[in-house]
C-alpha positions in Angstrom: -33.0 48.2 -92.0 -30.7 46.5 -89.2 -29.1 49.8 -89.5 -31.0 51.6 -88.3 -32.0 49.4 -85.5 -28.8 49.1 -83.5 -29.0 52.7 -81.9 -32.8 52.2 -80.8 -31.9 48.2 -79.4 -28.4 49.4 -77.6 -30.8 52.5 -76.1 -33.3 49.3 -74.7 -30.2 47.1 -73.9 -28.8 50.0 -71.7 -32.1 51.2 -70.1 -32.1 47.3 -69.0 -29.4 47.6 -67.1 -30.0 50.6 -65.6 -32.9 49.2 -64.3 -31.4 45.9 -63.2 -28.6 47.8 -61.4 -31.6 49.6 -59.3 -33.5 47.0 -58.5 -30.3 45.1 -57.0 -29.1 48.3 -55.2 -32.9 48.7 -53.4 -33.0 45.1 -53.0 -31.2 45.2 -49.7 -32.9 48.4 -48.2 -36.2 46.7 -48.7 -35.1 43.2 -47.3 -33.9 44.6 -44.5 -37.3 46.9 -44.2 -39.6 43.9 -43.9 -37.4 41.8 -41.5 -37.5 44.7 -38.9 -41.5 44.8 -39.3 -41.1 40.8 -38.7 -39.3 41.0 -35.6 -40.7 43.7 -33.8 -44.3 41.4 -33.1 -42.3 39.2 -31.9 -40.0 41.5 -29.4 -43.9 43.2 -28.3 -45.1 39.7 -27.5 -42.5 39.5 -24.5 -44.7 39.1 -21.4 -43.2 42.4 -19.0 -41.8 39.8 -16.5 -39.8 38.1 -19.0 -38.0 41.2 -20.4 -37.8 42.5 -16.1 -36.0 38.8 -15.5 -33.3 39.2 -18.3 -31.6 41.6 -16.1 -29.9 38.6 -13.9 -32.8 38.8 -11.5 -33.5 35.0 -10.1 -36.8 33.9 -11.0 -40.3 33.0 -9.1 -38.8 29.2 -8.9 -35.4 30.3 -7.7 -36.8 32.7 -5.1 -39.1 30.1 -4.0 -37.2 28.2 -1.9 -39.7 26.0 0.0 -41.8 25.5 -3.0 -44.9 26.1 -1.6 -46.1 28.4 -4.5 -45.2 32.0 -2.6 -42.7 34.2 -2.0 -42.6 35.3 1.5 -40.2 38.4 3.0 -37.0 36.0 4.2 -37.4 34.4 0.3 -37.4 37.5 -1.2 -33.8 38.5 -0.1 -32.8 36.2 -3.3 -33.1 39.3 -5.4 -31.5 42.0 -4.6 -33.7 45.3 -3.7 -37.0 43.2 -3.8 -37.3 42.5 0.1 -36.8 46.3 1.0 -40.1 47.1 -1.7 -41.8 43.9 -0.5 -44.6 45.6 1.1 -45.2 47.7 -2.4 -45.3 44.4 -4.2 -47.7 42.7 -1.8 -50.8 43.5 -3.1 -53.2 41.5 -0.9 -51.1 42.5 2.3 -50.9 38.6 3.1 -47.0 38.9 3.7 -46.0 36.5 0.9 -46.2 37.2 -2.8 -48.0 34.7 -5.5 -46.5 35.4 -9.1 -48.3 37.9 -10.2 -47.4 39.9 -7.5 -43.5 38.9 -7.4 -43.3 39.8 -11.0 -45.2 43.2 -10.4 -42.1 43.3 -7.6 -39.6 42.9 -10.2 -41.2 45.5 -12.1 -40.9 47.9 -9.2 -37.2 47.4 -9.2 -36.8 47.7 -13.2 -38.6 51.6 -12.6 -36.5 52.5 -9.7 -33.1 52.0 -11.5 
């Protein structure tokens, strides 16, 4: 009777590892699959003047050289291109830009490259 076992277990041992040898050889593809879907929330989460300030532009703190919490014209030479679109940036027309409106600035630049 053990006979006539050993074709039908070397059959099982061998369809074993056929399927151990596939699992290994997708385990990679789908490793790889779910750490792209983990770091692409992460890369949308960037606020817009974060991923505008990785191009070597200085930042609102930099350009702000007084401190006072604005950005006027003279201030904004810091950053290259940002004083000749100053008015464009300047929402509220005031002649100095808060954040918001130095980072909409920087944004302005980022589009016209």
């Amino acid at each position: 009777m053990r006979q006539n076992l050993r074709p039908q277990r070397n059959v099982f041992l061998l369809f074993l590892g056929a399927t151990f040898v596939a699992l290994m050889s997708a385990l990679p593809l789908v490793t790889a699959q779910t750490q792209g879907q983990e770091q692409k929330p992460a890369q949308e989460q960037k606020p817009a003047a974060q991923a505008v300030q990785q191009l070597d532009h200085p930042g609102f703190e930099q350009a702000d050289r007084n401190k006072d919490g604005q950005v006027d014209k003279s201030e904004a030479g810091v950053v290259p291109g940002l004083s000749a679109n100053f008015e464009r940036a300047d929402r509220n027309r005031d002649g100095k830009l808060d954040r918001a409106e130095f980072d909409k600035g920087l944004q302005i630049l980022q589009v016209r490259r």
